[in-house]
N, C-alpha and C positions, 0 to 999 in steps of 0.2 A: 129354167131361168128364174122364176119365182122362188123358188128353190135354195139358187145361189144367194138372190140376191137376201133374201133374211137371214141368210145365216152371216152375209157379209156384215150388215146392221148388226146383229147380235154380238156380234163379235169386237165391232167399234165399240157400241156400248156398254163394254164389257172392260174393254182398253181404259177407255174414258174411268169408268170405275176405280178401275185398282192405281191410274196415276193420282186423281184425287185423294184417292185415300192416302196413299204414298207421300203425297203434299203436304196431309195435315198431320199426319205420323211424326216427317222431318221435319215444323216448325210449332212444337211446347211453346216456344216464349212467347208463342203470337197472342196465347190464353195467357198471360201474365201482364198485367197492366204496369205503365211505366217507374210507375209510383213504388210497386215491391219489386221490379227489378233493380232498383234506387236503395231503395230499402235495405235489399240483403245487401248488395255488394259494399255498399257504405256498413255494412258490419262485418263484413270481411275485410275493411280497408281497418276500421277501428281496431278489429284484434290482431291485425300486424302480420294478416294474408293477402300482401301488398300484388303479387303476381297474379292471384286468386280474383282478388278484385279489380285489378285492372281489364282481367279477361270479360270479367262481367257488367265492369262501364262500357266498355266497346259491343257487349254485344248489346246493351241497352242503345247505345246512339244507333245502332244497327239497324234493330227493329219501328225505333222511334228517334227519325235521324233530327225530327222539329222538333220546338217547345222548349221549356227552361229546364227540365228533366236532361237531355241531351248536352245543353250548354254547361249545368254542375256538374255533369258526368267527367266532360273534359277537363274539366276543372283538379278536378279526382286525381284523375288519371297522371297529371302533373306533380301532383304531389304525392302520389302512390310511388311514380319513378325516382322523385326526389328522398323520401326514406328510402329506397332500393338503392340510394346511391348510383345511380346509375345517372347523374348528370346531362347528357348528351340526350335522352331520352325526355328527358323531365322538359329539359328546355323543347325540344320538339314541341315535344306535346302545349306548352307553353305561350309559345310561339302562334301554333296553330289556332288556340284560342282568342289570342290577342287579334291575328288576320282576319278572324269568322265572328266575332261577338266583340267589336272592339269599344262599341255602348254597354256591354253588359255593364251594370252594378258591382261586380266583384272584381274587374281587370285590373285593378290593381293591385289586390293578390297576386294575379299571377306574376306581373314584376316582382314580387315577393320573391315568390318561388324561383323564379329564375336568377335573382339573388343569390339565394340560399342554394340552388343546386351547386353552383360552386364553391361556396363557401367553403365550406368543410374539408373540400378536394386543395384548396387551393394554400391551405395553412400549411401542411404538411410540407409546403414547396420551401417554407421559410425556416425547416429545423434542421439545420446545415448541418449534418453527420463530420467527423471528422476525418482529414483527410482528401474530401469530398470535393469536388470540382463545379462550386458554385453556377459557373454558368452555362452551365450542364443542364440546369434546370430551365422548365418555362415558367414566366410568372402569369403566360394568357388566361388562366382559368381565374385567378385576381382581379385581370383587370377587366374579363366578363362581368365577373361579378360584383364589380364596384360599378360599371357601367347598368348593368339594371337597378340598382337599388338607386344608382344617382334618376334613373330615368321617372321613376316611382317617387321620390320626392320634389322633381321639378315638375310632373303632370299633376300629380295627387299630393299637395304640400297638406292638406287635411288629413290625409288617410291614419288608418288607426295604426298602418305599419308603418309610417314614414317615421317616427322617433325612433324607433328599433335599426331601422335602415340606415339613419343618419351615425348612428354609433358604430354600425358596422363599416360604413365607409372612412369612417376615421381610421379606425381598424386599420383597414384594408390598405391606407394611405401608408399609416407606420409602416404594414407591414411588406407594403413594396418599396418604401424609401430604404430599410433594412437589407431587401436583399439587394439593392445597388449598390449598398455599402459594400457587403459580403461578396460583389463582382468588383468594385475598384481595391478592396483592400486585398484581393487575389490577385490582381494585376500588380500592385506596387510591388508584391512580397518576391512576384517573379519577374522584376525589372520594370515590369510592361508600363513606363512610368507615364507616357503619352497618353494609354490607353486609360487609367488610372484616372488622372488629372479630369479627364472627359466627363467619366461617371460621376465623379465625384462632380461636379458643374450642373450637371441634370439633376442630381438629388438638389441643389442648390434653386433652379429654375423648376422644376417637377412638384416637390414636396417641399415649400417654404417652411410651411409651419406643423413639422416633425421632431421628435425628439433626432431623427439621422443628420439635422444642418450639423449637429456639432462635429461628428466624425466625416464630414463631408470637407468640412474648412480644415481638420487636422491631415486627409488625406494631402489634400491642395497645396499645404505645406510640405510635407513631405516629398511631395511629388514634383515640387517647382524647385525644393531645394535641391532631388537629384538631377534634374534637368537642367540644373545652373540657372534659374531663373531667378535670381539675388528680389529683383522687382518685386514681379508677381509674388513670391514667397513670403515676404514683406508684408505686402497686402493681405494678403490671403489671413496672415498671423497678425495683423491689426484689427482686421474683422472679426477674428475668433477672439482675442483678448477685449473686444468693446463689447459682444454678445455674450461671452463668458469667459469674464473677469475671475481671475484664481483669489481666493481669498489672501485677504491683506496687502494685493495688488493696488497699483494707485487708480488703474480704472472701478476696481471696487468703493473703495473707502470715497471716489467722487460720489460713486451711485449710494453709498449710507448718506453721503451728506447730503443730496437732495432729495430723499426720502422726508 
């Protein structure tokens, strides 16, 4: 009995042994401090080993899921996804920063970024190939990203990106007033003269102050005069010749004279 029962002992403490060891074998990072886990991955993010480094902000929150170490990591990792182009990611990750650190010092970066992850994806929506069936396209990833960056100069109007952002939403404005143009002036060319008139009204109420009012008020005429609307046609082309006047026109030469 005595017998048994040491070797039973011996043999627990023996167990006990090799999982320990096994424990500290499977967790290296735990002997790396948060600072050069920070360290490298933020020099794998600089030399443009975006997927390299992201693995390595995660596994930094991982170890050290507290402290300001873990909140810049997310930080990273937003805009790690964001050069990958990988949009849908970027903002996650984005996202999740703003829910868990929404005092942090830098959150408005990451409106930034969630900005700009669209950005890029979303210009391509507006170079209309020929042929091409405008409304075919979506313009959602525009108007995410006009919607962050407006969010980012109404919270942070000091921030050191809101002048950069403020440009971008101009941008962004032209270039969604453009592709409504590029869906009513695809409706008129295929009769669709109801649906036309529409679009063109929205660019009118949506985007006032766009260089697309002009081709919005020229649809509206054309679109009122296939529809027999003698009226509204009218109007429509008294609005466009008072906003822009054709040279040597009489609404012109009124506007040289009270200059």
């Amino acid at each position: 009995m005595r017998h048994s029962l040491a070797v039973f002992l011996l043999l627990t403490l023996t167990a006990c042994s090799l999982f320990g060891a096994k424990s500290d074998a499977d967790s290296p990072a735990k002997a790396v401090s948060a600072e050069v886990m920070y360290t490298d991955a933020k020099k794998k993010l600089n030399d443009g080993g975006y997927e390299e480094a992201i693995k390595q902000f995660e596994s930094l929150q991982s170890h050290y899921p507290y402290g300001r170490y873990a909140q810049q990591a997310q930080l990273e990792i937003a805009y790690a996804y964001y050069r990958q182009n990988e949009a849908e990611s970027a903002i996650a990750a984005a996202d999740s920063f703003i829910k868990q650190y929404p005092n942090n010092p830098h959150v408005d970066y990451t409106y930034y970024v969630k900005g700009l992850a669209n950005f890029n994806a979303d210009i391509g929506l507006f170079g209309m190939a020929f042929g091409e069936d405008p409304t075919e396209r979506d313009p959602k990833a525009a108007q995410d990203s006009f919607a962050a960056f407006k969010d980012l100069v109404t919270r942070f109007p000091s921030s050191r990106y809101t002048p950069d952002s403020r440009l971008r939403m101009q941008y962004l404005l032209d270039a969604l007033a453009k592709y409504e143009i590029h869906v009513a002036g695809y409706y008129l060319r295929r009769g669709a003269n109801i649906a036309a008139v529409n679009r063109a009204k929205e660019v009118l109420t949506e985007y006032p102050n766009t260089p697309a009012i002009h081709d919005a008020l020229l649809i509206l005429v054309k679109g009122y005069d296939a529809l027999g609307m003698s009226k509204l046609r009218d109007d429509a082309q008294r609005v466009l010749d008072m906003n822009f006047p054709k040279p040597g026109s009489r609404t012109d030469m009124r506007s040289e004279k009270s200059q």
